[in-house]
VODOVO-241379 format. One line per field, with one value per atom (N, C-alpha, C): residue number from 1; residue in one letter; atom name; x, y, z. Coordinates in Angstrom, 3 decimals, always signed. Atoms other than C-alpha are relative to their C-alpha. Example, Ala and Ser with C-alpha at 12.3 -4.5 7.8 and 13.67 -1.06 7.14 Angstrom:
n	[1/1/1/2/2/2] $
res	[A/A/A/S/S/S] $
atom	[N/CA/C/N/CA/C] $
X	[+0.890/+12.300/+0.900/-0.820/+13.670/-0.770] $
Y	[-1.190/-4.500/+1.200/-1.190/-1.060/+1.090] $
Z	[+0.000/+7.800/+0.000/-0.060/+7.140/+0.730] $
% end
This chain:
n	[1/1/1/2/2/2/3/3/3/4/4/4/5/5/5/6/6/6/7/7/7/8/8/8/9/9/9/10/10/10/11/11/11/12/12/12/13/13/13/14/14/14/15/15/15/16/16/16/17/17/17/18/18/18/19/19/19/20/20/20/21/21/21/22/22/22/23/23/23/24/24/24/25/25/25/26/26/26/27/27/27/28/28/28/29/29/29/30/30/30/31/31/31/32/32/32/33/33/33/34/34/34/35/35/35/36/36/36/37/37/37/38/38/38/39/39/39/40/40/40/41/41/41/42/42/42/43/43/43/44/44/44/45/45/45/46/46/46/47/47/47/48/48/48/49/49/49/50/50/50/51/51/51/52/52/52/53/53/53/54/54/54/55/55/55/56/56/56/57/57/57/58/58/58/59/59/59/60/60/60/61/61/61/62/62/62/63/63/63/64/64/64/65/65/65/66/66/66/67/67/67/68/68/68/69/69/69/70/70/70/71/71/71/72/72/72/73/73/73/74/74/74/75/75/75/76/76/76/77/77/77/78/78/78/79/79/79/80/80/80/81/81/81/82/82/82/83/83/83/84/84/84/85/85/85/86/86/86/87/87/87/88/88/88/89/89/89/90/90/90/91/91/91/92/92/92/93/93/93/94/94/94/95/95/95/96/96/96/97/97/97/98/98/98/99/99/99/100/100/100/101/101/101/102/102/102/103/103/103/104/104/104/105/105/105/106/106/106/107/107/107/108/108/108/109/109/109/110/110/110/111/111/111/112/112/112/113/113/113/114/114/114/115/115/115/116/116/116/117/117/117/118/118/118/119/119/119/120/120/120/121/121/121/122/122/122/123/123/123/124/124/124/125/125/125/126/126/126/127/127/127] $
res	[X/X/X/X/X/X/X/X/X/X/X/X/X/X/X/X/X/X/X/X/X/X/X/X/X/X/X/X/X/X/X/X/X/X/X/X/X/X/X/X/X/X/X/X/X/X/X/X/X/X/X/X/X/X/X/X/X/X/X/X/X/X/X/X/X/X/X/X/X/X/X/X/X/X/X/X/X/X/X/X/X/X/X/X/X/X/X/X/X/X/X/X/X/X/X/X/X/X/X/X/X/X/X/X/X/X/X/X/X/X/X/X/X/X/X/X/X/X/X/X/X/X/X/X/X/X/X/X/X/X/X/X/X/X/X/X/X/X/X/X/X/X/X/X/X/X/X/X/X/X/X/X/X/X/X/X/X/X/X/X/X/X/X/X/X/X/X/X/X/X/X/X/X/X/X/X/X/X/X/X/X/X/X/X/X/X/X/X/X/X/X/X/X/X/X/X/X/X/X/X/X/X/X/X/X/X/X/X/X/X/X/X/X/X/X/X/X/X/X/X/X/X/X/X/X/X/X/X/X/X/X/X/X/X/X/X/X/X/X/X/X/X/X/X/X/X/X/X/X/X/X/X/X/X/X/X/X/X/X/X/X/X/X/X/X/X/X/X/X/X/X/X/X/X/X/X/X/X/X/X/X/X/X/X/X/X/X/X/X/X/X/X/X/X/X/X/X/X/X/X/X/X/X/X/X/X/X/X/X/X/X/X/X/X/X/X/X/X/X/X/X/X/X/X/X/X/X/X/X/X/X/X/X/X/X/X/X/X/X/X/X/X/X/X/X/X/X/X/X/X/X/X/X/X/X/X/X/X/X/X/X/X/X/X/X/X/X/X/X/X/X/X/X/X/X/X/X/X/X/X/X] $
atom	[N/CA/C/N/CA/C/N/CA/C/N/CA/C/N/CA/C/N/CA/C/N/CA/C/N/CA/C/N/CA/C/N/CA/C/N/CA/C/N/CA/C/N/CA/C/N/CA/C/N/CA/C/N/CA/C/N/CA/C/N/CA/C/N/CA/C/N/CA/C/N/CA/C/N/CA/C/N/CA/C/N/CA/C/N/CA/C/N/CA/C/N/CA/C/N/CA/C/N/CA/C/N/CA/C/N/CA/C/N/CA/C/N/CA/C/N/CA/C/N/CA/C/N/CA/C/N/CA/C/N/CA/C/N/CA/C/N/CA/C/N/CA/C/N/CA/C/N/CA/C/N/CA/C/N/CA/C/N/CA/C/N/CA/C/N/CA/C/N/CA/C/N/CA/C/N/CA/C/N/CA/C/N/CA/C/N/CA/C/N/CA/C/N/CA/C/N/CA/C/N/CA/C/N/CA/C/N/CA/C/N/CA/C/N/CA/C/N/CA/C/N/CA/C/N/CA/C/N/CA/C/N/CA/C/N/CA/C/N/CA/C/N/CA/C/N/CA/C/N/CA/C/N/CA/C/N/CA/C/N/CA/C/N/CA/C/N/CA/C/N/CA/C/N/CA/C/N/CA/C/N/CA/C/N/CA/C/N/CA/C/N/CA/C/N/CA/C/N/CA/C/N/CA/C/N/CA/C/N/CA/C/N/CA/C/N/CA/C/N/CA/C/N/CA/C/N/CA/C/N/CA/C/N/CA/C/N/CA/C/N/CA/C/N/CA/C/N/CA/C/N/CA/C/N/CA/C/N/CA/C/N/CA/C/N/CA/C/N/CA/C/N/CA/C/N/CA/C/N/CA/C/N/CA/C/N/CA/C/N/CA/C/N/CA/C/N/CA/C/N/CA/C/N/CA/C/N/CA/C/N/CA/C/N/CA/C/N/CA/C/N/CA/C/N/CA/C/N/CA/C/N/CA/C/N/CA/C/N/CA/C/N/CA/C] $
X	[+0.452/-14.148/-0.469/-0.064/-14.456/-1.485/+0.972/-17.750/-0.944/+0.177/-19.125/-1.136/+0.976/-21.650/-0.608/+0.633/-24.392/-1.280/+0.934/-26.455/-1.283/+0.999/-29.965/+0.141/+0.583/-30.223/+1.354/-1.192/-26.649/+0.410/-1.255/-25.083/+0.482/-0.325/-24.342/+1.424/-1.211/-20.474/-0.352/+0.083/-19.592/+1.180/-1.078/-16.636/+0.083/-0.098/-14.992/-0.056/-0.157/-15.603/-0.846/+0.962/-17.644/-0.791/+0.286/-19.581/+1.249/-1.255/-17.907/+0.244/-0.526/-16.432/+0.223/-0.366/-16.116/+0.803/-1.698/-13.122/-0.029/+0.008/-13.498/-0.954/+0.574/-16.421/+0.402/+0.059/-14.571/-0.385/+0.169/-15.872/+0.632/-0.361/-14.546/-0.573/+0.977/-16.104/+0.441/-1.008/-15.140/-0.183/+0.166/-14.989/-1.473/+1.371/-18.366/-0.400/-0.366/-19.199/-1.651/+0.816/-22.425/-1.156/+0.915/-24.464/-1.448/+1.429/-28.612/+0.037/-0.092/-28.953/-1.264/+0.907/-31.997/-0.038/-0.302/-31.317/+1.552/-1.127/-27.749/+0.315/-0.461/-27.034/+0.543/-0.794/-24.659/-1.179/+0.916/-26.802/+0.502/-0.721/-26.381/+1.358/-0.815/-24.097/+1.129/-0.936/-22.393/+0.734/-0.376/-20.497/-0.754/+1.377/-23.361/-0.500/+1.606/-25.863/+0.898/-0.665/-22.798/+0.309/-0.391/-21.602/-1.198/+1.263/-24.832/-0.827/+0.388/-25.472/+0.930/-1.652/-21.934/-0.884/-0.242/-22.625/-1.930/+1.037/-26.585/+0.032/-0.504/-24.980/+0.882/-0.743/-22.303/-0.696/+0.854/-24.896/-1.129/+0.531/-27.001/+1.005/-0.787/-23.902/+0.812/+0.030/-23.397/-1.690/+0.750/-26.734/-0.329/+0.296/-26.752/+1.119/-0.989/-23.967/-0.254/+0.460/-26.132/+0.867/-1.647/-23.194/-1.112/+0.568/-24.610/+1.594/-1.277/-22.074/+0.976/-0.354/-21.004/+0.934/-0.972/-19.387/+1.654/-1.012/-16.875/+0.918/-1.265/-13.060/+0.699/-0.682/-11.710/-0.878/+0.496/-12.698/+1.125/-0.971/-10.665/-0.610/+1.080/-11.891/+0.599/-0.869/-11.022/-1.209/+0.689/-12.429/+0.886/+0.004/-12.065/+0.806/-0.071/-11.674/+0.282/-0.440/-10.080/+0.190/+0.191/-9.296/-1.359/+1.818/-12.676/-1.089/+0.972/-14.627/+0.066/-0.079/-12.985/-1.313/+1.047/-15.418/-1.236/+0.946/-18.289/-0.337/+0.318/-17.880/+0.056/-0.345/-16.503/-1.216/+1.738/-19.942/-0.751/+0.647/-21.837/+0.439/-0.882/-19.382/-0.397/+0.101/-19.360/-1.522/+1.878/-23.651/+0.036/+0.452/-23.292/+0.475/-0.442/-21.512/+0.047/+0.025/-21.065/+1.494/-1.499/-18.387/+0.996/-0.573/-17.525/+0.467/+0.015/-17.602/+0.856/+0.169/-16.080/+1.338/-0.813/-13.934/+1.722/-1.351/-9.980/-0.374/+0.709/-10.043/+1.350/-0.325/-8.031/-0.471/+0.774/-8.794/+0.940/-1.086/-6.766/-0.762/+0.389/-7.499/+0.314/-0.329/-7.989/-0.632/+0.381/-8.774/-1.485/+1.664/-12.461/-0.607/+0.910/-14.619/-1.408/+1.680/-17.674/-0.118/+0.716/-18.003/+1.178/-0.447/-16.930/+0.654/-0.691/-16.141/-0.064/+0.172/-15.623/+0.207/-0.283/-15.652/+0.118/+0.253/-14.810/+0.591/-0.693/-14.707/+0.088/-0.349/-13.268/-1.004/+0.909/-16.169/+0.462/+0.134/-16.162/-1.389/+0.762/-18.672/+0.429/-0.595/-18.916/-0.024/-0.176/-17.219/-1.056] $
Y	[-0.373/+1.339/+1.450/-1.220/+4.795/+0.020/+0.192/+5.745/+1.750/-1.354/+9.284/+0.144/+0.013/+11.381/+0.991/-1.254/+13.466/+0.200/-0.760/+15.573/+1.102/-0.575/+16.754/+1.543/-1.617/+19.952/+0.414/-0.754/+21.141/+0.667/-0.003/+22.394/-0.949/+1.488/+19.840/+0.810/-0.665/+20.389/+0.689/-1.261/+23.077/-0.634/+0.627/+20.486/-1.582/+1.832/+16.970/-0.119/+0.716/+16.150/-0.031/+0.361/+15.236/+0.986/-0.901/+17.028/-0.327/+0.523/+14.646/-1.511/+1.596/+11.305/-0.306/+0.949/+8.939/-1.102/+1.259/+6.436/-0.255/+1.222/+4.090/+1.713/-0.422/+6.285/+1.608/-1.514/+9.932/+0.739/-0.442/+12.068/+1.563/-1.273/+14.741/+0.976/-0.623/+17.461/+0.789/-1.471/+20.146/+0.673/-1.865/+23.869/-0.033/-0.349/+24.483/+2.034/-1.501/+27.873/+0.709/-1.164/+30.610/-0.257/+0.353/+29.133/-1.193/+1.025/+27.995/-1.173/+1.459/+24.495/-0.232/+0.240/+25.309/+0.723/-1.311/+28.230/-0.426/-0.084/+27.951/+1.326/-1.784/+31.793/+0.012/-0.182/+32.924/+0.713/-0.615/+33.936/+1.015/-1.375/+37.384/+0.507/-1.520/+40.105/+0.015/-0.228/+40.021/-1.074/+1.281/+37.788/-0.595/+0.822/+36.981/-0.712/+1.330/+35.200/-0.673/+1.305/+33.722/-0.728/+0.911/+32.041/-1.448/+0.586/+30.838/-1.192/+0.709/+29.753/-1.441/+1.074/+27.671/-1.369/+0.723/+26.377/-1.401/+0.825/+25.117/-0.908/+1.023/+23.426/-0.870/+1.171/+21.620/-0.681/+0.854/+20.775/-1.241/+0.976/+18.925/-1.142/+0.626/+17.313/-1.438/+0.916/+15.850/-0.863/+0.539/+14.787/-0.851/+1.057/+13.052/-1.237/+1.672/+10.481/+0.102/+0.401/+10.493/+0.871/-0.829/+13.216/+1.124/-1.428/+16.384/+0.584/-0.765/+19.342/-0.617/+0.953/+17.587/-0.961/+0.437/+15.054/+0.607/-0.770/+17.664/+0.058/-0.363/+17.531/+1.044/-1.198/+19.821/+0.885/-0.719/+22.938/+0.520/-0.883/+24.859/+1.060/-1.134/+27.934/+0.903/-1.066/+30.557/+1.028/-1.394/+34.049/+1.110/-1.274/+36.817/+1.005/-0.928/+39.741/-0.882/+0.157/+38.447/+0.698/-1.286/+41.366/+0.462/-0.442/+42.587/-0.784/+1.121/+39.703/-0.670/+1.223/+37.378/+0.200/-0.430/+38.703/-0.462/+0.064/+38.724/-1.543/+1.192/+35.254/-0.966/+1.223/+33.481/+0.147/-0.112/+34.758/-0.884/+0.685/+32.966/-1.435/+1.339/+29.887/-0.471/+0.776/+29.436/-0.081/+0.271/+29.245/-1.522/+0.937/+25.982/-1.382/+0.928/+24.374/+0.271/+0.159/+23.609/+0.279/+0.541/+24.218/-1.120/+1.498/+20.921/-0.472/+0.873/+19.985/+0.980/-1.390/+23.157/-0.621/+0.687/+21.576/+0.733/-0.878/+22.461/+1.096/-0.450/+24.643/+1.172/-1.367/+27.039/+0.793/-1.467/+30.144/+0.775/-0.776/+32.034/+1.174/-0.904/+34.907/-0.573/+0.638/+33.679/+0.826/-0.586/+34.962/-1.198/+1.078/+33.501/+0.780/-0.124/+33.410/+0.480/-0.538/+36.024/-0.382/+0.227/+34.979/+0.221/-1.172/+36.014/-1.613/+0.620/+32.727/-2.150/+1.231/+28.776/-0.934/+1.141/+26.018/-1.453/+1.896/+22.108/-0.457/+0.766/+20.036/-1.464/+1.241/+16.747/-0.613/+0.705/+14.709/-1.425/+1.400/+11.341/-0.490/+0.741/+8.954/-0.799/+1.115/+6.015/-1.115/+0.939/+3.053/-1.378] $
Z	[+1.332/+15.943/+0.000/-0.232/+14.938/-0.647/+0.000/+15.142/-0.989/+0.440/+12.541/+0.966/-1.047/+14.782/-1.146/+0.487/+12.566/+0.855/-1.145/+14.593/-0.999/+1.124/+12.238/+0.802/-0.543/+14.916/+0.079/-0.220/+14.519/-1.882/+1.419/+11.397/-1.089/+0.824/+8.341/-0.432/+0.049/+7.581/-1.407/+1.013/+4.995/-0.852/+1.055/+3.291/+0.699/-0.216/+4.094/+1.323/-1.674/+7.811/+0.319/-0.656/+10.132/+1.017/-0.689/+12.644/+1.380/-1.446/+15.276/+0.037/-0.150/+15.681/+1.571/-1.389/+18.626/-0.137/-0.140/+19.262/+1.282/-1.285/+22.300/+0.884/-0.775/+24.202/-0.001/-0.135/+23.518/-1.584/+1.169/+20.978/+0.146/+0.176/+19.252/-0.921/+0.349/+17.709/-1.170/+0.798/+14.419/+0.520/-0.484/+15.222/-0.167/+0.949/+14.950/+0.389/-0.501/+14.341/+0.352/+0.034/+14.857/-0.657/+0.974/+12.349/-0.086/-0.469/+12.268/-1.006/+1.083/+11.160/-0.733/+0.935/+9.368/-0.813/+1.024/+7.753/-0.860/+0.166/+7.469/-0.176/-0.192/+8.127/+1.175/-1.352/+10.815/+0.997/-0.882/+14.059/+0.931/-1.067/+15.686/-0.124/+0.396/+15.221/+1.570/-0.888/+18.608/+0.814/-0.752/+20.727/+1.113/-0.740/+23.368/-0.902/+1.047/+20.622/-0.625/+0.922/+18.598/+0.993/-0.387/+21.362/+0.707/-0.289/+22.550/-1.049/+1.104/+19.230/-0.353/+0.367/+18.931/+1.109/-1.455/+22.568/-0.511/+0.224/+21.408/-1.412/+1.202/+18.166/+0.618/-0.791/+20.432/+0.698/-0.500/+22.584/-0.950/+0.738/+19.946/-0.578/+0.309/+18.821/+1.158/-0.838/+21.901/+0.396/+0.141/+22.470/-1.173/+0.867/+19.440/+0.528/-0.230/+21.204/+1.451/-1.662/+24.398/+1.089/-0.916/+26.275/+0.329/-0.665/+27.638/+0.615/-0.511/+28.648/+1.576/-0.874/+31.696/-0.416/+0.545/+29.709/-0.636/+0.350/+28.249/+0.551/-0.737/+28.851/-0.360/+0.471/+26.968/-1.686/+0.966/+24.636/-0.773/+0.666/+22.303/-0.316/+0.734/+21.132/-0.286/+0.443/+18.921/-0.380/-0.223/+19.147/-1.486/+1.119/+16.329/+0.513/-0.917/+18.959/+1.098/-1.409/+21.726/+1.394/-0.873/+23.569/+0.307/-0.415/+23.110/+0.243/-0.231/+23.258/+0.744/-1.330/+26.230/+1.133/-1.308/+29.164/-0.311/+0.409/+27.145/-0.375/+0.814/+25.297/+1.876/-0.778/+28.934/+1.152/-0.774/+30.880/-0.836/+0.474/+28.317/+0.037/+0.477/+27.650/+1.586/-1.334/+31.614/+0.465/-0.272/+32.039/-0.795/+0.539/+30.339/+0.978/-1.285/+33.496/+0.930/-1.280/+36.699/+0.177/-0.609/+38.543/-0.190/+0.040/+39.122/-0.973/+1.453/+35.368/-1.291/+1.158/+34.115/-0.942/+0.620/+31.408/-0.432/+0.090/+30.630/-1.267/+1.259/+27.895/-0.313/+1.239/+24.922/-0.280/+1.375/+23.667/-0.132/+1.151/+20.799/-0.228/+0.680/+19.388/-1.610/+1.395/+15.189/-1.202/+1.458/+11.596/+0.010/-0.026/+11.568/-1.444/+1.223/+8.251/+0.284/-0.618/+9.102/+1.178/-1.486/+12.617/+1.459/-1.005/+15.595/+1.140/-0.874/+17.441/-0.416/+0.195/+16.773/+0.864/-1.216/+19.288/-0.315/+0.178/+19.499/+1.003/-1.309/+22.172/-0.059/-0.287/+23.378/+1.005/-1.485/+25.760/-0.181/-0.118/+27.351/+0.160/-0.872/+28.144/+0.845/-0.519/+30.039/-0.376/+1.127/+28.515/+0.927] $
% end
């Protein structure tokens, strides 16, 4: 049974979807982008604090279905500046794992709305 996931410390969506859904123990997540979930204003101007910002909204999103980064199989992620931004965004993106756990992962270069980078990932638990 498909299960909706809303997460109060992340972001409330900005149209029809969810933050994230789960289907037999994996959840999946929207793009989520840059943006404070109490304010609702994009956070920081550069690609260090947006991604930081993405990465502590995915993280609440998983914690709301009991997952922590660890759980994560796969990311997607689309960057604004690609060229200019890879180095910068994948130092931050990689402080959120381990080695061991470091999940597969996409990244595009994309036409982004005001922000500089969007992320969504695929995690498991255990069934």
């Amino acid at each position: 049974m498909k299960k909706r996931i809303n997460a109060t410390d992340a972001p409330q969506p900005r149209g029809a979807y969810s933050q994230g859904v789960v289907w037999n123990n994996i959840l999946f997540t929207a793009g989520i982008g840059p943006v404070d979930p109490v304010t609702n204003a994009i956070v920081g101007t550069t690609i260090i604090e947006q991604t930081h910002q993405v990465m502590k909204n995915l993280g609440a999103i998983l914690q709301a279905n009991n997952m922590n980064y660890d759980h994560v199989l796969k990311a997607t992620v689309h960057l604004a500046r690609l060229q200019d931004d890879f180095a910068a965004f994948n130092d931050v993106y990689k402080s959120y794992f381990s080695d061991a756990t470091l999940p597969v992962r996409t990244t595009v270069g994309s036409v982004l709305n005001g922000i500089l980078v969007e992320i969504d990932f695929v995690a498991a638990g255990q069934p």
